[in-house]
N, C-alpha and C positions, 0 to 999 in steps of 0.2 A: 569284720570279714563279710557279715552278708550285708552290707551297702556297698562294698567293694564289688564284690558280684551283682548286685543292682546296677549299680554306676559304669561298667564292664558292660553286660548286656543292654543296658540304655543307649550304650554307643555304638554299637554293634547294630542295634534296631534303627539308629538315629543316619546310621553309616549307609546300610541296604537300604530307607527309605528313600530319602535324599539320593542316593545314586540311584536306585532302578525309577522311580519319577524320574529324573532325568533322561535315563535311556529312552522309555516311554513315551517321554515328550517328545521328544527327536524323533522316534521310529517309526513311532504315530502321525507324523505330520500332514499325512498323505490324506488321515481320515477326517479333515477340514473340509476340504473338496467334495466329500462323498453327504451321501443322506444321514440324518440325524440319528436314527436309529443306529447308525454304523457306528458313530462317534460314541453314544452313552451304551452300546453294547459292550466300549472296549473302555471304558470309565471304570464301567458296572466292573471289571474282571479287575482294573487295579486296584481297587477298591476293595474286590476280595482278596487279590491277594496280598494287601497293607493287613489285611484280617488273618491271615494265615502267620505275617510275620510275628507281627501284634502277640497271637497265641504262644505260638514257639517258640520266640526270643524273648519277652520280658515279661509273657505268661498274663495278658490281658487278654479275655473276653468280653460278652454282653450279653446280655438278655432284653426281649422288650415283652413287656406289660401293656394290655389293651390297643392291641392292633384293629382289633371290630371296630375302635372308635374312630378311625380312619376314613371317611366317607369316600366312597368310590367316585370318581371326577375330579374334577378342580374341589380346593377349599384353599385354605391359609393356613400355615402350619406354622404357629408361633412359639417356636422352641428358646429355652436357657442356651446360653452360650457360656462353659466350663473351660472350655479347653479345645485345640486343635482339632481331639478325635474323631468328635461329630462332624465336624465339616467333611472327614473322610469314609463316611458309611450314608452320606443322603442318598446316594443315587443307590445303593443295595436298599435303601430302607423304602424310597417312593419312586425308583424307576428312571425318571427320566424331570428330576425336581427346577423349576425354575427360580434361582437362589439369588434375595436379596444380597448385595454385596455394597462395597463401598468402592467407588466410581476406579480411584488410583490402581486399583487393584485388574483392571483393563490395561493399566498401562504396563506391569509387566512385562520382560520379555516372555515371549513362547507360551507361559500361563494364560497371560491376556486372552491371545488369541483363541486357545481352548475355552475359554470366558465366553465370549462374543457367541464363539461357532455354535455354544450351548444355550446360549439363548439368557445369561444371567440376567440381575434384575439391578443396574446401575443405580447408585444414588449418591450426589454428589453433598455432603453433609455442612457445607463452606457457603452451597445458594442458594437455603433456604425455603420459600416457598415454588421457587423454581424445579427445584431438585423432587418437590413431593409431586407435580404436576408432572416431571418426566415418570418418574418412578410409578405412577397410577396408568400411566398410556401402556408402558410396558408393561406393566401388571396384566390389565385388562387382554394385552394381546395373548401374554401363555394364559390366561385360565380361559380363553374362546378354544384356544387348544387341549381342554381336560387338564391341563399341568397343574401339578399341587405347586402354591407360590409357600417359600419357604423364607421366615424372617426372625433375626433375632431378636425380640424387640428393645431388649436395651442396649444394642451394638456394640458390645464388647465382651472379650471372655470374662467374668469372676467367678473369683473363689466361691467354694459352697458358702453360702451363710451371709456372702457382702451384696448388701442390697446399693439399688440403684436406679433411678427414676425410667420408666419404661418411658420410651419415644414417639412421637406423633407419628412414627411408620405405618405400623401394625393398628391405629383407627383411621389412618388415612386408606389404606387398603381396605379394612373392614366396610365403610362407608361406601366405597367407589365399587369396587364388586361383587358386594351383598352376597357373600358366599359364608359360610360357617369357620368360627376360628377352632382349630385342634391343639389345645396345648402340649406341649412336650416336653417334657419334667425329663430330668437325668440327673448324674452324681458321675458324672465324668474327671469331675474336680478332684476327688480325693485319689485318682488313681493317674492321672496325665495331667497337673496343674502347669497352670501356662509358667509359673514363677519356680519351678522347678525340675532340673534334666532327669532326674533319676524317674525312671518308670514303675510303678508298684504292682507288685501283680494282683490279680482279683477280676469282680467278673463286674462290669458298668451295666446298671439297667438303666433303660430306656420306659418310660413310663407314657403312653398317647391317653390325656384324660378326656372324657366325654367334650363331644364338639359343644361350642358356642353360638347359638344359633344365629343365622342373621335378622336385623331388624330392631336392636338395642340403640340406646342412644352410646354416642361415642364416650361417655363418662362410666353407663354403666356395662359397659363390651369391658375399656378399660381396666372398670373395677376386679370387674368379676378374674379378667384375665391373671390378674397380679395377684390377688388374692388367692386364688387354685393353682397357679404356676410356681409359686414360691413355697407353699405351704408343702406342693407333693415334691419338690426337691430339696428342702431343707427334710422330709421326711426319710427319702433315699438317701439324703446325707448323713442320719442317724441323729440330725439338727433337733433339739428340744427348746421349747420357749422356756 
């Protein structure tokens, strides 16, 4: 009975997200046109209210841990990617985030476009060194803007606990605009896995570990990253060696 009622309100959350996004996306069309702040003011608001459904239908929250270590300006914020959920609270969490993605993901209909108008951070993962040389230009342009650049570094969601080689992304940005990396640990996994519709309820922390400073060589930026980024989310995942 009470997966029946999980699997019931999972569709129900899965039914109003997917449709009011959509209405959104339509209604909003208008604010492509307008100044940027106009666009991620009305981000910022669906965003909260995917947070409001999130609560009241399948009784998910969050919490975040060490927001001080957050530096004020641009930095690089190299987050775990668990699950869908995070990609939908960046802009509540840093405002107005310039968000590594993967290039296809431009071509969307209507998505795309809200992409672009925001300033995403394209990377084409098929052209290799090509793809890391666009990806550093645009980098370089939002963090002359204060933009926090935001990147998963092993580009793709896993489960808590499955490890996976981190990508020459996140030292190729480290390198090129010597700005400090902020880890971002979570456990999004055991409550929204990508491999699973039923939604659990409970509360996701969000954990921002002391920045990285700049000026490491790219092995030991790398090191250090993997090593504190894994350790503090298999921690929130209740993961023991």
């Amino acid at each position: 009975m009470k997966n029946a009622v999980l699997w019931v309100r999972s569709l129900v959350f899965v039914v109003l997200f997917f449709g009011w996004t959509f209405i959104l996306q339509i209604a909003l069309l208008w604010t492509l046109v307008m100044p940027k702040k106009v666009l991620f003011w009305c981000i910022h608001r669906w965003q909260t209210q995917l947070g409001w459904l999130e609560r009241n239908i399948v009784g998910i929250d969050y919490r975040v841990i060490g927001r001080g270590n957050i530096p004020e300006g641009a930095c690089i914020i190299a987050a775990k990617h668990e699950s869908a959920w995070e990609t939908c609270k960046l802009h509540v969490l840093f405002g107005n985030p310039a968000i590594v993605l993967k290039e296809e993901l431009e071509r969307v209909p209507i998505w795309g476009w809200y992409g672009k108008a925001t300033g995403v951070i394209p990377i084409d993962r098929g052209s290799g060194g090509k793809a890391l040389v666009k990806m550093k230009k645009a980098a370089q342009e939002r963090a002359a803007e204060g933009r926090k650049i935001v990147i998963f570094p092993q580009g793709t969601r896993l489960l808590p606990g499955v490890r996976k080689p981190y990508k020459v992304g996140v030292a190729a940005l480290y390198q090129e605009l010597n700005l400090p990396v902020v880890p971002m640990a979570l456990n999004s996994g055991l409550f929204w896995p990508k491999t699973r519709f039923i939604k659990t309820p409970g509360t996701i922390t969000i954990e921002f570990l002391p920045p990285i400073p700049p000026g490491l060589t790219r092995s030991e930026m790398m090191r250090e990253l993997e090593t504190r980024l894994e350790a503090a989310s298999d921690r929130l995942a209740g993961i023991t060696a």
